[in-house]
C-alpha positions in Angstrom: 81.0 19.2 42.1 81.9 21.1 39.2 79.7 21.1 35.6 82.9 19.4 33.7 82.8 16.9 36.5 79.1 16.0 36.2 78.8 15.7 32.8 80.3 12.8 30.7 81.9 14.3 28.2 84.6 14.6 25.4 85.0 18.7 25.3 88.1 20.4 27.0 86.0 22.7 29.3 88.3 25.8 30.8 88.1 25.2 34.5 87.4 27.9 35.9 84.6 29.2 33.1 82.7 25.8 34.1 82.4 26.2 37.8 80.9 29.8 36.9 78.4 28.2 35.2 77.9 25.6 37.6 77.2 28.7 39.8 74.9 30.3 37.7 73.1 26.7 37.0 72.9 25.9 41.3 71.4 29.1 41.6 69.0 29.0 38.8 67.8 25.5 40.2 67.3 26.9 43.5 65.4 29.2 42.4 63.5 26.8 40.5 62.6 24.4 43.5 61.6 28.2 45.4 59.1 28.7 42.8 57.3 25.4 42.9 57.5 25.1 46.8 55.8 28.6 46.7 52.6 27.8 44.6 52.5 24.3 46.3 52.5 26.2 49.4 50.4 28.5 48.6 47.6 26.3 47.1 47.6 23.8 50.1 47.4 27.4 52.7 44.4 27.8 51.1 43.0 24.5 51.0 43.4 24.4 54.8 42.4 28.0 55.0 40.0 28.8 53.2 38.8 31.9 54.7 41.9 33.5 53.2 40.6 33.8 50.2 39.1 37.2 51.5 42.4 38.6 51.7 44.3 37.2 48.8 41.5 37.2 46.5 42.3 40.7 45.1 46.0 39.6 44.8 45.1 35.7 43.8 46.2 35.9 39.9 49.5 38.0 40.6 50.1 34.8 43.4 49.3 32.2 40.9 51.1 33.9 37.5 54.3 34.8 39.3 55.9 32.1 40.3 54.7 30.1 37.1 56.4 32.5 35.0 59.5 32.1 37.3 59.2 28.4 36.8 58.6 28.5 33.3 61.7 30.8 32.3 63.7 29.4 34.7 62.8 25.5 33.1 64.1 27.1 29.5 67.2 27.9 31.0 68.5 25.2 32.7 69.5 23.0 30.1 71.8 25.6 28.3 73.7 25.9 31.7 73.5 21.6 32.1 74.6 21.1 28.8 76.9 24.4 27.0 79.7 23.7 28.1 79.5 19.7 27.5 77.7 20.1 24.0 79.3 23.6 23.1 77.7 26.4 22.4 77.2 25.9 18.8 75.3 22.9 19.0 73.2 23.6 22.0 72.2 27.1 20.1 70.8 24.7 18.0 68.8 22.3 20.5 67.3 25.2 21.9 66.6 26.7 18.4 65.4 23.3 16.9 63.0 22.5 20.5 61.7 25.6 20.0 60.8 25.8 16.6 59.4 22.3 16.5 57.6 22.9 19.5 56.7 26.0 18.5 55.1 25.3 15.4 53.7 22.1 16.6 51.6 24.3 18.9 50.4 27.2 16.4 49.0 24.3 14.5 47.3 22.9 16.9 45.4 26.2 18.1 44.7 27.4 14.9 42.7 24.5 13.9 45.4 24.8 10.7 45.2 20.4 10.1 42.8 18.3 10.6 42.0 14.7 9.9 38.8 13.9 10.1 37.3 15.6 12.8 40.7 15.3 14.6 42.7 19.0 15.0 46.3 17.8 14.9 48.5 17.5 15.8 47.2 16.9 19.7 43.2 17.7 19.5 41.0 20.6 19.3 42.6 23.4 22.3 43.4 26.7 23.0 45.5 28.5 25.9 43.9 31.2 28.3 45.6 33.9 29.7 47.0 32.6 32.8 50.2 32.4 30.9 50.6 35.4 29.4 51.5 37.1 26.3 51.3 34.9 23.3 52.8 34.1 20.1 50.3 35.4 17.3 47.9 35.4 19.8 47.8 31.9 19.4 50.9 30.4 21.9 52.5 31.7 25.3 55.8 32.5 24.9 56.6 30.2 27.8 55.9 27.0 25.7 58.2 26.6 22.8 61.2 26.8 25.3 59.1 24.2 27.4 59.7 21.8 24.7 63.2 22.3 23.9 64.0 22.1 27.8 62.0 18.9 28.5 62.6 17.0 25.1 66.5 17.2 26.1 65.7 16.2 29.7 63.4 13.2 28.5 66.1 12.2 26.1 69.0 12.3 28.4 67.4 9.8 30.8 66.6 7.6 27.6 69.8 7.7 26.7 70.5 5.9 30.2 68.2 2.8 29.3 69.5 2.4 25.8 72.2 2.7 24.2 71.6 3.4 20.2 70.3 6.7 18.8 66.7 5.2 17.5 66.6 3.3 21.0 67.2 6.8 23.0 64.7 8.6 20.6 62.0 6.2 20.6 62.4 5.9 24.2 63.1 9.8 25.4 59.7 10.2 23.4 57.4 8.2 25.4 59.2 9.8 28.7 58.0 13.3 27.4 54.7 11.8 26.8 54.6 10.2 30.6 55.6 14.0 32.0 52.1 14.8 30.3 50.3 12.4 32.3 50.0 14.5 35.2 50.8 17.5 33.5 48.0 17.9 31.4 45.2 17.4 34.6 46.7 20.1 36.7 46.5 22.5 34.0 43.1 21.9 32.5 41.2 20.7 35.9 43.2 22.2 38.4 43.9 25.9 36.9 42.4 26.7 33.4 45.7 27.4 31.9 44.5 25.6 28.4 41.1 24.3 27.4 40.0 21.2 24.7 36.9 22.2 23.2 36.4 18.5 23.4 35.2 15.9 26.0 38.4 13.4 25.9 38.8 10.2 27.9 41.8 11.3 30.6 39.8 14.1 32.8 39.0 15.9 29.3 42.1 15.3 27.4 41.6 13.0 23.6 43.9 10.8 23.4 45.3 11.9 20.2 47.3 15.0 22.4 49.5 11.9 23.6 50.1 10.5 20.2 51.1 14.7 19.4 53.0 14.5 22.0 55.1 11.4 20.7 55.4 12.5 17.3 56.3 16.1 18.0 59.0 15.1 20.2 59.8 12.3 18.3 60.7 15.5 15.3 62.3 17.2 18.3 64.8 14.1 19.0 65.7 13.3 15.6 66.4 16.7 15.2 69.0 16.8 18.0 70.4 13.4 16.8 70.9 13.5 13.0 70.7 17.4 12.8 72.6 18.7 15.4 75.2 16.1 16.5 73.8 14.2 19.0 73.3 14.2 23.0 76.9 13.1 23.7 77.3 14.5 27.6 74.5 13.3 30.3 73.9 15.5 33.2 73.5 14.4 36.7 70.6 17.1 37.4 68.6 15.7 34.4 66.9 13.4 36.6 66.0 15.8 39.2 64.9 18.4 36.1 62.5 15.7 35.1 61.3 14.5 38.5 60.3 18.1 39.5 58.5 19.3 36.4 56.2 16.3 37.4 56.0 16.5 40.9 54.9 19.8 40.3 52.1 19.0 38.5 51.0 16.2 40.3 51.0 18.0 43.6 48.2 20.3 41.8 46.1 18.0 40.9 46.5 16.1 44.4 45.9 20.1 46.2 42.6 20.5 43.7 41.4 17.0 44.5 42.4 15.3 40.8 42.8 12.4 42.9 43.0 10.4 40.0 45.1 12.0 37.5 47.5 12.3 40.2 48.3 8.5 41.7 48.2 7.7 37.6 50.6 11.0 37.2 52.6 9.5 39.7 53.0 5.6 38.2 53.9 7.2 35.0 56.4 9.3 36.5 57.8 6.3 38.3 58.4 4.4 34.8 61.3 6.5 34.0 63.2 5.9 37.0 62.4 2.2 37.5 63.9 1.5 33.7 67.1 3.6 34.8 67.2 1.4 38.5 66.8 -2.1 36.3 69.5 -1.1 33.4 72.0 -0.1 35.9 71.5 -3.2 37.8 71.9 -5.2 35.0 75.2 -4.1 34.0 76.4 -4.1 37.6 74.9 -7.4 37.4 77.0 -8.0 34.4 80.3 -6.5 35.5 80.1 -8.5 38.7 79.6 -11.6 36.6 82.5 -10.9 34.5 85.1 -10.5 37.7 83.7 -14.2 38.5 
């Protein structure tokens, strides 16, 4: 199936320049699946064997980082190849430029310390990053997670946009989806690996609960951005749902390998919400259009 067909969408796409991105995109997704099935694999070799250790120690943090950092650049391209050639280039320059920056910024403030209310760092708590992913911006922010933003925000509101039907709806809505990826995501990387630490003792396995209201707001900025700024998500992708469902399967399989029991069957319910508000919309309007042939 080529990326014209699986996209709904308004823009004369040149054939044969689509299915070369559709190319591009099926390998990059590939490779994205490879890179999570190699850490989970990895991790749950060496729950069972744990006598390993002994050989890969030495080697451990090359086996952790590398295939994060594949997963990571590989989640910040994606969307350009679901959603060029539906959106156009001009305006999904500015989706990835407007996630980023958002995002971006969002993030700086946050681990600087920059705002606070109260005794409340916002815009999500008091945090910093380690080094487990790698360089970062102003010494502050991995590169890795502006792009994060931009990618997932457009995921989250792609699926909204599949429960609702008006702008406000699918932003209002595409921001609590980005806040349920969290849910797992957050455990994995604070119990499971020490990718970021809150210098606070929060209610969800160390998390405050004020990184989930950042969450909502930041992306909330994100989606409005995208909507009123930059013309709108007009085109849904049929890989969006399998985007969104693997960047929280992957988290929730670490926290299930490290024994986060807990964050992960709660990872998992939130990640189910999505899915189950797609299943009951559409089977309302076939519900409806059934009806109507009556």
């Amino acid at each position: 199936m080529s990326q014209s067909q699986r996209t709904q969408t308004p823009r004369t796409v040149d054939p044969g320049f689509a299915e070369s991105v559709d190319l591009v995109f099926r390998f990059a997704f590939w490779m994205f699946v490879a890179s999570i099935s190699f850490s989970v694999a990895g991790m749950l070799f060496l729950k069972l064997v744990p006598s390993s250790m002994s050989f890969f120690g030495p080697i451990y943090s090359k086996l952790v980082k590398t295939p994060t950092w594949t997963f990571m650049t590989i989640l910040g391209i994606l969307p350009i190849l679901m959603y060029g050639t539906s959106l156009g280039w001009k305006r999904m320059t500015f989706f990835v430029g407007w996630g980023c920056f958002i995002g971006g910024a969002s993030e700086l403030i946050g681990t600087t310390g920059w705002a606070t209310v109260g005794n409340v760092a916002l815009p999500f708590g008091a945090y910093e990053y380690t080094s487990w992913l790698g360089p970062k911006l102003f010494d502050h922010v991995p590169y890795f997670i502006p792009p994060s933003w931009y990618a997932m925000s457009i995921v989250s509101l792609d699926l909204a946009r599949r429960v609702v039907n008006s702008r406000w709806g699918g932003i209002l809505v595409g921001s609590v989806f980005m806040v349920l990826w969290d849910v797992s995501l957050d455990p994995a990387m604070t119990n499971a690996f020490p990718f970021w630490n809150y210098s606070v003792d929060g209610f969800f396995y160390g998390m405050p609960f004020s990184n989930w209201a950042g969450w909502f707001v930041v992306t909330l900025i994100i989606l409005i951005g995208y909507e009123f700024i930059g013309g709108g998500l007009n085109a849904l992708n049929n890989w969006a749902p399998w985007v969104y469902l693997l960047n929280c399967v992957f988290p929730i399989s670490i926290c299930l390998l490290q024994g986060v029991y807990g964050a992960a069957a709660i990872g998992a319910a939130a990640t189910a919400i999505p899915f189950l508000a797609i299943w009951f919309v559409q089977r309302r309007r076939l519900d409806a259009v059934a009806a109507a042939r009556i």
